[in-house]
C-alpha positions, 0 to 999 in steps of 0.5 A: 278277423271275426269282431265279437257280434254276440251280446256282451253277458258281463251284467246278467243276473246270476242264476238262483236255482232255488230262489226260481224253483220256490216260484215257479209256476204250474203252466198255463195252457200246457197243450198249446205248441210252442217253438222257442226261437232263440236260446243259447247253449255255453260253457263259461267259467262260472255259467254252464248252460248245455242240453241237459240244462235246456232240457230241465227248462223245457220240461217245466210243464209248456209244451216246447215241440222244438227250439232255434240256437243263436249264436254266442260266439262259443266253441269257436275253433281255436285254430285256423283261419280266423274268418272260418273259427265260428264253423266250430260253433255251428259245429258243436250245436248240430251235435246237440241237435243230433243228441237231441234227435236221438229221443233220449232226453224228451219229445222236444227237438233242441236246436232245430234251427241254428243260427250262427254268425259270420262277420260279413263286414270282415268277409265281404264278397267272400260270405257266400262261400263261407255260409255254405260251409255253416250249412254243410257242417250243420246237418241242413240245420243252419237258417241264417246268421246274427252279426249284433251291431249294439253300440251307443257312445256313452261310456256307461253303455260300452260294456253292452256293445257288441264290439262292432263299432258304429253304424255296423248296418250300413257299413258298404262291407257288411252290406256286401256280405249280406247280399249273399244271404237270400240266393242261399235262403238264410236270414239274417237275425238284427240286435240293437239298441232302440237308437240305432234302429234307423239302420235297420230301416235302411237295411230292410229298405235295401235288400227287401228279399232277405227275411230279417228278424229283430232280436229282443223287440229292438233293444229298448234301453232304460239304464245309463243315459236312459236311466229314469226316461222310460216314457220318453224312451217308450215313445221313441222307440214305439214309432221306429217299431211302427215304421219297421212293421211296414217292412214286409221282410221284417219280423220281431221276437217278442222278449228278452225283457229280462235283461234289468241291465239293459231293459231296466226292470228290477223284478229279478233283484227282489227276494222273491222271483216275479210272478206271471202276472208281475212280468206280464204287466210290466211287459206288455206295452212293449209286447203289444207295440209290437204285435200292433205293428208287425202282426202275429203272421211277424212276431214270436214269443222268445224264451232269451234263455238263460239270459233271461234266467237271470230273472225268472224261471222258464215257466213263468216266463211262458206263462207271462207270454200267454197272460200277455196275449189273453185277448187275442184269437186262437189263431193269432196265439198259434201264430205267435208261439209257433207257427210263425217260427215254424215257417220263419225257419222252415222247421219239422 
């Protein structure tokens, strides 16, 4: 049976719509192109997120020529063989992506790429097959899966784990059914926690011909156990980063730092929503680890929204992106806000 893979969205900050708009910012560089790599869509009790949604967001001012879905185990189908439900999923985001192709709702191509999730643990030898369907009922718009492996043995962290257990990464089952992703030209999207990043170490070193990208530049925890261990955290996390820029197939999303139940910061519970400037100091350690270590051929600025919505509006984060890599080359912005995703998944 499918295992939830998907991020638990249980302690987001609930969206304020009013306490962002008061704050939102006009963009900065506002021509500059920008692919967002990785949004949800969903229909939750009490959190709606849909096109008109993404729509609102994308039109804030940032010039968004196009975005990727990634899975979050919505609109599954509720019959059915159980290995095969997720297809519902992919489904329902190629809909929106014809929707979006249609012109009706602005110039930017929503969902351009999907990213769904077959459990390859649970499917094993059978994967191949079972992608295939994900590409055929995706209009040619299926690019790869995630399968999130979160998972840490502190009670105070279980609610964050993704249900998978320990180890997902180097479980011989999942391993069998990642095999099957390069012959077909998938990727393979890792979540997880800066803990358990020697897994991906594993991973990568294995199947050096599957492209795999890091979600949320790995998970790098400041709550429960890690409450108030910033500077050790920083430093452990810092070097697996440098280890896995040396891994050529490897690429890193530069965001969802604004997760404050996992990340740690608390910029999102003040009265007023952060600024650009305020999210840009606080995240650029990160953000610029990272780039030192994969390069801006291997990096791209994510939006994580709405999750990230819970901390501030669209707008300003984009603009905290661009305050981030002020100090790079034109080439190496281009790179890091829309051509590496452009290539990464073989969009327009």
């Amino acid at each position: 049976m499918q295992s939830t893979n998907a991020a638990p969205a249980a302690r987001h900050l609930p969206v304020r719509k009013d306490w962002l708009a008061a704050t939102q910012e006009k963009a900065l560089e506002p021509d500059r192109p920008i692919i967002d790599p990785h949004h949800h869509l969903w229909d939750r009790p009490g959190s709606r997120y849909l096109l008109h949604d993404l729509i609102e967001d994308v039109s804030s001012g940032h010039n968004i020529r196009a975005t990727v879905f990634l899975e979050c185990r919505e609109m599954y189908r509720a019959e059915g063989p159980p290995d095969t439900r997720s297809l519902g999923e992919t489904t329902f985001v190629a809909g929106v992506a014809a929707m979006s192709e249609s012109g009706k709702y602005g110039p930017t191509k929503a969902c351009a790429g999907i990213i769904g999730n077959v459990d390859l643990r649970a499917v094993g030898g059978r994967a191949k097959g079972i992608l295939e369907q994900h590409v055929v009922a995706s209009g040619g718009r299926f690019r790869g899966i995630r399968n999130g492996a979160t998972w840490h043995s502190d009670p105070n962290l279980r609610v964050f784990t993704s249900g998978s257990g320990e180890g997902l990464y180097v479980d011989r089952g999942f391993r069998e059914g990642f095999a099957a992703l390069a012959p077909l030209n998938l990727t393979f999207e890792a979540w997880m926690f800066h803990s358990q990043l020697g897994d991906l170490v594993s991973l990568a070193g294995a199947f050096p011909e599957t492209k795999i990208v890091l979600n949320h530049i790995g998970g790098a925890l400041a709550v429960g156990p890690y409450a108030d261990k910033r500077e050790e955290v920083f430093a452990e996390w810092r070097t697996q980063i440098m280890k896995l820029g040396q891994f050529p197939n490897l690429y890193i999303k530069l965001g969802g730092l604004g997760m404050p139940s996992l990340m740690g910061f608390e910029m999102g519970r003040q009265d007023a929503a952060p600024s650009s400037e305020q999210l840009a100091k606080a995240w650029a350690p990160y953000l610029n680890t990272c780039i030192e270590a994969f390069g801006p051929d291997r990096a791209m600025f994510e939006s994580n929204f709405p999750v990230d919505k819970g901390m501030c509006s669209y707008s300003n984060l984009w603009n905290a992106f661009k305050r981030v890599s002020e100090g790079y080359s034109n080439d190496e912005k281009n790179a890091m806000f829309h051509n590496t995703a452009l290539k990464f998944y073989r969009l327009y």
